[in-house]
C-alpha positions, 0 to 999 in steps of 0.5 A: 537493479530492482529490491524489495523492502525485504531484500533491501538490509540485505543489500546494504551490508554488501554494498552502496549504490550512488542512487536509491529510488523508494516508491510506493504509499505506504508510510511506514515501510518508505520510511524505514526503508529511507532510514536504513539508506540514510544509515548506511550513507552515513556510516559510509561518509555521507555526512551531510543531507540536503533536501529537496521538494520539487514541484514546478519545472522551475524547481528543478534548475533549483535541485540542479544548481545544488547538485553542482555546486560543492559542499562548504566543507568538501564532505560527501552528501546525500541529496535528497528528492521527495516528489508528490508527482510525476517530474514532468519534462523537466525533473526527467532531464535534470534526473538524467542528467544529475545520475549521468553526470558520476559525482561520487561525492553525492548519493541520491535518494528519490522518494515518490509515492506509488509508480504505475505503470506509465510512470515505470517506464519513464527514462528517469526511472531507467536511468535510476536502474541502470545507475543504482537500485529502485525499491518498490514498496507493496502494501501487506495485504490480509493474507500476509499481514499475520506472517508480517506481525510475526516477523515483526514480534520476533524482531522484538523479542515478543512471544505471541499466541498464533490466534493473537497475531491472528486478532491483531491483524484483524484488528489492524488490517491496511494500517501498518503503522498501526500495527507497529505501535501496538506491537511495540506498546505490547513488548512493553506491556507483556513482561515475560509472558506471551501475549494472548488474544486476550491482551490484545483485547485488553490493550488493542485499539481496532485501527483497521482501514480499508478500501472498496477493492477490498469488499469487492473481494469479500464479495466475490469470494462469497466471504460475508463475515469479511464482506460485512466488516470491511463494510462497517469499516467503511462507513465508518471512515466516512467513505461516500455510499456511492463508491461503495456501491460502485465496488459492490455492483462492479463486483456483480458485474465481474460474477456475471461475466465470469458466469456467461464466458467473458472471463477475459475482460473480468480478469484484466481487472481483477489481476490481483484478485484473482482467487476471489474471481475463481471463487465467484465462477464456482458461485455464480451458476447459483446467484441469482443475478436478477434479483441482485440486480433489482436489489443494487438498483433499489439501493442506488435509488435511496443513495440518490433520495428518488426512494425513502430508506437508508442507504447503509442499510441497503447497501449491507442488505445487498453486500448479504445478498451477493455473499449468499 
């Protein structure tokens, strides 16, 4: 079975499974989610918790040692398997064998960081399917992030101004946790009245993080106010020019393929983009891709010290330009 952080609540106020796996890298929605399973657990009789950090092949006979053997005082357990990494050979036997094996009296919970596409078809992962419930946790993008910080702001009883939802997501972007602490400090500090952009103002903190998948978006979709920003933002969290560069070129690269009908290669790239790529195909006929072209080159150039200049500043010369 498959659930969503959403579809999650839902389910545990009609059932509880004897496996939960929650994976994915954003910390405050894996967490809420494993609480609300811890929870429920308890509630249930799962009065006990063992957790479990397994590294080596080794530590496996560890985490399969436990799981035999019984609690001291006979109550049910929740046993508890965080991975940094794949499990290698050995975690995918003991998983196995440790779901197969039908102890009622243990609920596992399986928490990893994001799974890709390799990772999603190992036999763990089935057995975890076939026995309980896997629940993958995505990252709220820009486009959501507002609906997200309504949700939130109903949950606790906090009027909000639809343009101060709109200025903290701005202020906020990539950085839920963030998110939720200002949202919970504003419910403390609003009293009865509605917050306002100008609370927000007043009160938020800019704690907005992003990444170089994200300026390549904004350039493609010729966004150049969000283009700029999540450029400034990147530089300052101390991001390399180098990689930057690499996003904005690659982004060239993707605008000229979708300008001489190799749409197909740009796409398999850019699956989750894919609004900006179409934005990009209409744009193209009129950027000027020579130029674009000298202008990355120079840059790579100065980031390199071949050339006297700043690099941030090329680089946001060059972000202008492919927003043009």
């Amino acid at each position: 079975m498959k659930l969503t952080s959403d579809s999650l609540a839902t389910h545990l106020r009609e059932r509880l499974l004897p496996v939960y796996l929650i994976s994915g890298d954003e910390p405050l929605l894996t967490g809420e989610a494993a609480d609300a399973v811890r929870a429920h657990a308890r509630a249930a009789g799962f009065t006990e918790r063992e957790v479990y950090f397994p590294e080596r092949a080794a530590d496996w006979d560890g985490v399969r040692g436990a799981a035999r053997n019984l609690s001291l005082f006979g109550a049910r357990r929740v046993l508890e398997i965080r991975m940094g990494a794949r499990p290698g050979a050995a975690g995918n036997s003991a998983l196995i064998a440790l779901l197969e094996a039908d102890d009622r009296d243990t609920l596992f919970l399986i928490l990893t960081p994001r799974l890709d596409r390799d990772a999603q078809g190992a036999d763990w992962v089935r057995a975890v399917e076939a026995h309980g419930a896997w629940v993958q946790i995505w990252p709220v993008d820009a486009g959501r992030l507002t609906g997200w910080l309504r949700g939130r702001a109903r949950q606790l009883k906090l009027e909000a101004t639809e343009e101060a939802l709109e200025l903290l997501a701005e202020r906020t972007e990539g950085n839920l946790l963030a998110a939720h602490q200002e949202l919970s400090k504003l419910a403390l500090l609003a009293g009865t009245g509605p917050v306002t952009p100008e609370t927000v103002l007043a009160s938020v903190a800019d704690s907005a993080r992003f990444d170089v998948f994200q300026l390549s978006e904004a350039v493609l979709s010729g966004a150049a106010g969000r283009a700029l920003r999540v450029l400034a933002g990147l530089r300052a969290e101390g991001t390399e020019p180098t990689l930057v560069l690499w996003a904005l070129t690659k982004a060239l690269h993707d605008a000229w393929s979708a300008l001489t009908g190799a749409e197909a290669r740009a796409q398999r790239g850019w699956q989750r983009q894919s609004a900006a790529l179409e934005q990009a195909r209409r744009r193209a006929p009129h950027m000027g891709f020579t130029d674009l072209t000298a202008r990355a080159a120079r840059a790579d150039r100065v980031i390199k010290g071949r050339l006297a200049g700043n690099a941030w500043d090329e680089l946001t010369l060059l972000t202008r330009a492919l927003c043009a």
